[in-house]
C-alpha positions in Angstrom: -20.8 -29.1 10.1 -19.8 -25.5 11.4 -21.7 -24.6 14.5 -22.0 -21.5 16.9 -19.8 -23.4 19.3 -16.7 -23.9 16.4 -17.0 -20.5 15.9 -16.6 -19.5 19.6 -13.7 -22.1 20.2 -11.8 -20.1 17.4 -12.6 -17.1 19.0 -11.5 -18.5 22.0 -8.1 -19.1 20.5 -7.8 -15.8 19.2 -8.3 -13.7 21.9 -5.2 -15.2 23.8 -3.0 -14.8 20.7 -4.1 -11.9 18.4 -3.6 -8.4 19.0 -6.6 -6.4 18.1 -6.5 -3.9 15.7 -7.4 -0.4 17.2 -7.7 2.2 14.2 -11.0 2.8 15.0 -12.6 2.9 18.3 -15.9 1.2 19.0 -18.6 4.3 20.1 -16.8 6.9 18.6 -17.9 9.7 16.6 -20.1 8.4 13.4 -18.3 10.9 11.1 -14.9 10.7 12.0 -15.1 7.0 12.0 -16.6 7.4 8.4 -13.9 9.3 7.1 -11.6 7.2 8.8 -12.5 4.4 7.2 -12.2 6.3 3.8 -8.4 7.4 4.0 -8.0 3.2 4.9 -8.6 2.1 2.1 -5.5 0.5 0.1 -3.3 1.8 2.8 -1.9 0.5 6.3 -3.3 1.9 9.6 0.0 3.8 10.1 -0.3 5.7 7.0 -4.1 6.0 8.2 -3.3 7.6 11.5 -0.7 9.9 10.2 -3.0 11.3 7.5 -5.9 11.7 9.5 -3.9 13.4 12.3 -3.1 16.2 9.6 -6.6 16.8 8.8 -7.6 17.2 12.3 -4.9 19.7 12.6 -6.3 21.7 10.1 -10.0 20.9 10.2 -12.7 20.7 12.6 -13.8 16.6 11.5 -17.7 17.9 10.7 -19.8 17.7 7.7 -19.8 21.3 7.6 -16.2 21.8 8.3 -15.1 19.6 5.3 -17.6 20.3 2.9 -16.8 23.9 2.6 -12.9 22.6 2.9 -10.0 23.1 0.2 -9.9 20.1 -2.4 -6.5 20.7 -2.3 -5.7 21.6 1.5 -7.5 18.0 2.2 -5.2 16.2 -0.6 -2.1 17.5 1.1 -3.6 16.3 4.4 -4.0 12.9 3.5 -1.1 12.2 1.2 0.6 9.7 3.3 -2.6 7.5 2.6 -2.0 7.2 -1.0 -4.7 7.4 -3.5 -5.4 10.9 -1.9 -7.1 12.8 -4.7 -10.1 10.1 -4.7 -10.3 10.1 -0.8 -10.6 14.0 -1.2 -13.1 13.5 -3.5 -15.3 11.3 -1.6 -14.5 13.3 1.4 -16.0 16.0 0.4 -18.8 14.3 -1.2 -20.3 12.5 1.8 -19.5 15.7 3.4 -21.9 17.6 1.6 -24.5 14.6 1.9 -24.5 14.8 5.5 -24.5 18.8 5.5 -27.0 19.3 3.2 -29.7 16.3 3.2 -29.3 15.1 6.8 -28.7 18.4 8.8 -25.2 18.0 9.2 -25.5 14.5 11.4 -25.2 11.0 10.6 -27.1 10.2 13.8 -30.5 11.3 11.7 -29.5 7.7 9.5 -27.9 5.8 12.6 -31.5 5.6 14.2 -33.3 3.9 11.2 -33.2 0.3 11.4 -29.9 -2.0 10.3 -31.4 -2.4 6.8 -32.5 0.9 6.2 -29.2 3.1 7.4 -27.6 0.6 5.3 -28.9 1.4 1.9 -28.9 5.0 2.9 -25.2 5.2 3.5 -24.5 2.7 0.4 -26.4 5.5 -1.4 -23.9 7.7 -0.7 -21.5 7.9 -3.8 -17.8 6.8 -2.9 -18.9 4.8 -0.1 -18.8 1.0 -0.5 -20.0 -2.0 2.0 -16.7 -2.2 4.1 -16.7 1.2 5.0 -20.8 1.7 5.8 -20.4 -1.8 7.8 -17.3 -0.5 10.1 -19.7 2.8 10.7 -23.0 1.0 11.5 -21.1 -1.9 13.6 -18.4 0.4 15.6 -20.2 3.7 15.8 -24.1 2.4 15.7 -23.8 -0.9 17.3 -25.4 -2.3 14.4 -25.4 -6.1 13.9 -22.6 -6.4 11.2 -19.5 -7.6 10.2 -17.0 -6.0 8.0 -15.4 -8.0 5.8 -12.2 -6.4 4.6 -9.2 -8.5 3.4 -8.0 -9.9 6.2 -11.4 -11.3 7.3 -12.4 -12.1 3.6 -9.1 -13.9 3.2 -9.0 -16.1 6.7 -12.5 -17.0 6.6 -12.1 -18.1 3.2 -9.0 -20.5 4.4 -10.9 -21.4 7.7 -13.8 -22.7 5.3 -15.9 -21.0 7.3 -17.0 -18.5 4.2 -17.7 -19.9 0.8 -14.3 -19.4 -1.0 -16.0 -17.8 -4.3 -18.3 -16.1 -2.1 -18.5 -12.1 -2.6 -18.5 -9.5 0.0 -22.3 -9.9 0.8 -22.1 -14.1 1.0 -18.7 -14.1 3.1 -20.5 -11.1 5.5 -24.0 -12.9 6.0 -21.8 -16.5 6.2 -20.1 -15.0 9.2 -23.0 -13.4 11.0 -24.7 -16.7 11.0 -22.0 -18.4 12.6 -21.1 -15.8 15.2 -23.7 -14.4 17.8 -24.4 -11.4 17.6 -22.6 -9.9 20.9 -19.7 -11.4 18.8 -19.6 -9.8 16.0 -17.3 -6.1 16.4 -14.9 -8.6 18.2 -14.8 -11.5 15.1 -14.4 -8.9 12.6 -11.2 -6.9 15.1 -9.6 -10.9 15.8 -9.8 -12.1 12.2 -8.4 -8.7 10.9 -5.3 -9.5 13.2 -5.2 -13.0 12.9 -4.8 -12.0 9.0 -2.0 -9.6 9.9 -0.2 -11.7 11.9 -0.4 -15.3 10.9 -2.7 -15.8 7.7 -1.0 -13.5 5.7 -1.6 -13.0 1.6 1.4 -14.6 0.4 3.2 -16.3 3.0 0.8 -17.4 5.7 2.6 -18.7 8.8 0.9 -22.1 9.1 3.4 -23.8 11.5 2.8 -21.6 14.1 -0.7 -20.6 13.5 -2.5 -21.0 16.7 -5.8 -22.2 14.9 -4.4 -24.3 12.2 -6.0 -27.5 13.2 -9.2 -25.3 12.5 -8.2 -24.4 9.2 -9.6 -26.0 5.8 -5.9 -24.9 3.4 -3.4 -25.3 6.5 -0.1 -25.8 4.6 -1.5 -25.3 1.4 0.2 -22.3 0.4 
């Protein structure tokens, strides 16, 4: 039976032989972490850092600022993200969200409670669950974990998500397991774990450090 404590001793383990992702800070600003977390998307954090470096070099990272922005100025910014023309387009959407409805400030939605700011930014068109989790957990300190790949995919393996389980199931699976205070740092360990070890096609079971954890070890 999965308890609390498995879930720390994995933890645990990771922490000593992970490194943690750090594409997006925790506290920093709501907005840039929310467009951020846009140009991600089907990319890697290199060709995240590199696009969103040219967009701060040509625009102030506000609601206001971006809104009012080039369609195209923005799609030459982010290029090196891929999949660029739909970024700019959500961009510039949320942009004019926050501008227009919410006085320029995501803060106005931080403050409601977890539920509430949820379905308000999930409201928002472009924006799906991964993206409104990373902003509620790393810039709100909202109890949440994001479940992109990586964690959908190594949870799944650990047996410590259902494996036909969809975004919701696999995040509200986790959050039971892990307390609460361990949350942003679950979500940052089994990203890297992912990265690392349990990788897509050719997971590295042998020297996994937490394969004696793991439901599928040598499976693959």
């Amino acid at each position: 039976m999965l308890t609390t404590a498995y879930a720390e001793e994995i933890l645990e383990i990771l922490k000593l032989t992970v490194a943690v992702p750090s594409l997006v800070k925790a506290k920093s600003d709501p907005f840039e972490t929310l467009i951020i977390t846009i140009i991600s998307q089907n990319t890697t954090d290199k060709n995240t850092d590199v696009a969103f470096t040219r967009l701060k070099q040509y625009f102030r990272i506000t609601p206001n600022s971006l809104a009012n922005a080039s369609t195209s100025q923005i799609e030459e910014c982010i290029k090196p993200a891929g999949l660029y023309r739909n970024k700019s387009c959500t961009i510039q959407t949320v942009s004019k969200i926050i501008q227009e409805k919410y006085k320029g400030s995501l803060n106005i939605i931080l403050t409601l409670p977890f539920e509430e700011a949820r379905k308000t930014l999930l409201d928002m068109s472009g924006v799906g669950p991964k993206t409104v989790d990373v902003v509620l957990l790393f810039s709100a300190q909202k109890p949440t974990i994001p479940v992109d790949t990586h964690v959908n995919r190594v949870s799944k393996r650990l047996g410590i998500a259902p494996k036909t389980g969809d975004y919701e199931i696999v995040r509200l699976s986790l959050q039971k397991l892990f307390v609460e205070n361990d949350y942003l740092l679950a979500h940052q360990l089994l990203i890297g774990h992912g990265r690392q070890f349990c990788k897509a096609r050719k997971p590295l079971c042998n020297s996994c450090p937490i394969n004696s954890y793991c439901e599928t070890k040598g499976a693959f």
